[in-house]
N, C-alpha and C positions, 0 to 999 in steps of 0.2 A: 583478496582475503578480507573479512573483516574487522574492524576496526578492532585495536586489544586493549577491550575491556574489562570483559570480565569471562569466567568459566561458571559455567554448569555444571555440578556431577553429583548426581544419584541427588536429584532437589534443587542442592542448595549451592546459592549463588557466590562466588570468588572473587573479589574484584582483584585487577591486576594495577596495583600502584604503578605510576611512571616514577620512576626513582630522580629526582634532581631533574627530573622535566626532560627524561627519555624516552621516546618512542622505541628506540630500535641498537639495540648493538651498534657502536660507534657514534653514537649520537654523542653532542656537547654535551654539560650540563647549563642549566639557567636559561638557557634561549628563550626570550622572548616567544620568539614563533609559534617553537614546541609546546612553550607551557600552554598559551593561550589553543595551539591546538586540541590539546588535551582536555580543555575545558571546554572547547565548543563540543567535542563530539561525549561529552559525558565520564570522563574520565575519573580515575582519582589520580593526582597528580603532587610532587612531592617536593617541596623549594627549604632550603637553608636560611636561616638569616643570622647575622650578626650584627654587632653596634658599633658602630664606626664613630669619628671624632665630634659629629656635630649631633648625637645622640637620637639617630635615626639607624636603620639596617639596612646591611648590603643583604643581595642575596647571592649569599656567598658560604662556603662551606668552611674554610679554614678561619685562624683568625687572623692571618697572614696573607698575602696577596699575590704573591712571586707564584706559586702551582698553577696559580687559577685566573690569574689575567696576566695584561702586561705591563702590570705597574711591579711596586717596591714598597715592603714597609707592610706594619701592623693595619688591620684594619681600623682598631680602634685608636690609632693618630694620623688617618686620611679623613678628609671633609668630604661632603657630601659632594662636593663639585667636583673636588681630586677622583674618588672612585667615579663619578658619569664620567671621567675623559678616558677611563681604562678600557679597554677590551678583553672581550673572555678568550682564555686559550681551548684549544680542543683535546682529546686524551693524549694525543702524541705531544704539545708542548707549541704545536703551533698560533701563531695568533687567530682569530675570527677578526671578522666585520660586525660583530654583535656586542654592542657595550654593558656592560658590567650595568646590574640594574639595583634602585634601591628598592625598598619597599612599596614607598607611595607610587612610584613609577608602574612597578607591576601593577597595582590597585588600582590605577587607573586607566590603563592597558582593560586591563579585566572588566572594570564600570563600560569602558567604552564600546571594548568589543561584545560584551556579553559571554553568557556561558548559559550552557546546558541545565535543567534542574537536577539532574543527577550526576553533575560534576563537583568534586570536593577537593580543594585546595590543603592540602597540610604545609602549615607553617611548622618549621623545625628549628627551635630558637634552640640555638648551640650552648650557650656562657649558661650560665647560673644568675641567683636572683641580687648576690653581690655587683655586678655589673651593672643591673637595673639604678636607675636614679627617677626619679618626677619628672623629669623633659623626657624621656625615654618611655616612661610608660606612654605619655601622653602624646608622644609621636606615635607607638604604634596605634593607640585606638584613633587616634585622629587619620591615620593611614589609612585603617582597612573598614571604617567603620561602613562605609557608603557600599561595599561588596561582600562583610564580611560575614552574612546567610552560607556563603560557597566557599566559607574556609574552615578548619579545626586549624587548633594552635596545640604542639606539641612538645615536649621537651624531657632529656629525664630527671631536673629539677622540678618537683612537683610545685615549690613554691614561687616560681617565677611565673608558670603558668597561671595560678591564681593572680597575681601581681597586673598581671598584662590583662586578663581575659575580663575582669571583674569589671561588669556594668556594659560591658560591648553586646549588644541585643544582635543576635540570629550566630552566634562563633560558638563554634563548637570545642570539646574541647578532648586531648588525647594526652595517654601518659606513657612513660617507656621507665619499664622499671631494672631493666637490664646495667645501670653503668654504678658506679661508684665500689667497685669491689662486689657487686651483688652476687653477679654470677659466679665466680670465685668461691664465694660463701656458700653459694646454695648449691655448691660442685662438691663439697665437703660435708655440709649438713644433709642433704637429699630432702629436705621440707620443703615440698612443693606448695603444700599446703600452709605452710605457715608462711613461704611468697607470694600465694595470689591473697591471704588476708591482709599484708605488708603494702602491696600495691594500690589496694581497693580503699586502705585507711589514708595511705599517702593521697591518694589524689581522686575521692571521693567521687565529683563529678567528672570524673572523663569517662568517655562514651566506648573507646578504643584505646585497646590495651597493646602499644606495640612490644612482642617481644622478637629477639635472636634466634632464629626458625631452628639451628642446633640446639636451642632449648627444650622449643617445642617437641623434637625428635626425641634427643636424651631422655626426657619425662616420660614420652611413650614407649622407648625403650626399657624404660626400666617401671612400666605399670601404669602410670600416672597421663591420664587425661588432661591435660595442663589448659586446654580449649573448651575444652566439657566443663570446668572447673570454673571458668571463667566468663563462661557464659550462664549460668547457673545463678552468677550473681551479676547478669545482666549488662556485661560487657563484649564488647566485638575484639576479636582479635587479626592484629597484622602482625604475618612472621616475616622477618625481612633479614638479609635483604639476595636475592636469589640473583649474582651478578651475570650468571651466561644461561643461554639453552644449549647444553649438550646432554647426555646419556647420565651424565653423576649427577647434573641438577633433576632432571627427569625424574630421576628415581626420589631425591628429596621432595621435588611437589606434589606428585602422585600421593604420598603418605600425608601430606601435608592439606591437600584437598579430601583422602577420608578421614582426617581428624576435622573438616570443616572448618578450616580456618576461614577466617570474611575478608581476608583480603592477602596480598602476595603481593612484598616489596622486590621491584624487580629492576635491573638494569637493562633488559632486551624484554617489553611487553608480547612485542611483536614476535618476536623467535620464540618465546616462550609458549604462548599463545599456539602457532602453527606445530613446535613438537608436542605439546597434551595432545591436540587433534589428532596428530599424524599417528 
């Protein structure tokens, strides 16, 4: 089969996010391998990070360590050297052979091995811009600066992204306007319209717009082009995040590719991928 990239239909092109650096149903998350796979063959590819003790990032999704490796303890009162001696678990709770990676570590993984020109790295900084301090900004541009053409920084603090991004030449930049009671709100109010203006003000320069693909749905259920809408004022959108390919996702991204979304957060690219076909 070929590689799960992206989709076609009727034009216009899909790409299929690798979610937390997955190729395939039952894949880890973070691996090394994966990510850097996904980059060589053109991928969009999708990594977490958070701030750990010595004001750099794991890449890591919680902010706790016990799910996702096999260490103990917060991630932000483990060292840099504490998290490289962990190893990542896999979804059943087993250990891997694959250590727990920081940031610079990926970065320069990524410098070394090379990547694709249409492969794009999203960084997914978890915490808020309270967490940020001056060593911390300054680790991550010092991290990614040398690779970071082949990344977007994402978050759905819009002001952290600003904080982190500002002044880093070739990073691109993505916002998620979905958390903090949003959707809640906009599940009561139905102003579609009044949240892609809320988005677009929040975080001016991001290029992609991730939202809750049941958003996406709801809105076109109930009249509202929420994609149309948002592309209109010149933004791409990712509806995420599509965890399996079976029959009830199928039907979700079918609707979801003719409202031309630009991209599909997904945990199985590859299943996913062969059921559209199929």
């Amino acid at each position: 089969m070929t590689d799960p990239i992206t989709i076609v239909r009727n034009g216009h092109k899909t790409w299929l996010k690798w979610h937390r650096g997955r190729r395939r149903a039952g894949d880890p998350a973070f691996t090394g391998e994966r990510i850097l796979e996904g980059m060589r063959l053109g991928a969009s590819v999708e990594v977490d990070l958070v701030i750990h003790a010595d004001r750099g990032y794991a890449v890591l999704h919680d902010l706790s360590v016990e799910r996702e490796t096999t260490g103990t303890g917060k991630v932000a009162e483990l060292s840099a050297a504490q998290l490289r001696s962990l190893f990542l678990r896999d979804e059943d709770g087993q250990p891997l052979d694959q250590p727990v990676m920081l940031l610079e570590d990926l970065a320069a993984l990524l410098a070394e091995s090379g990547a694709h020109s249409d492969a794009l790295l999203q960084l997914d900084y978890k915490e808020d811009a309270l967490a940020l301090d001056e060593r911390a900004i300054t680790t991550f541009k010092d991290s990614i600066a040398p690779v970071a053409r082949h990344m977007i920084l994402s978050s759905g603090d819009a002001a952290s992204v600003q904080l982190l991004s500002d002044g880093v030449d070739g990073l691109r930049i993505g916002y998620d306007p979905c958390h903090d009671g949003a959707l809640e709100r906009l599940a009561v109010s139905r102003d579609f319209v009044g949240f892609v203006a809320d988005a677009i003000a929040a975080s001016p320069n991001a290029e992609m717009i991730y939202l809750a693909y049941p958003l996406v749905l709801e809105a076109d259920h109930l009249g509202f082009d929420i994609v149309a809408a948002f592309h209109a004022r010149g933004r791409r959108i990712d509806a995420y995040t599509i965890k399996a390919a079976n029959a009830d996702s199928r039907v979700a991204v079918e609707r979801l590719l003719a409202l031309k979304v630009d991209q599909i957060t997904t945990d199985d690219p590859e299943g996913l991928a062969a059921l559209v076909a199929g």
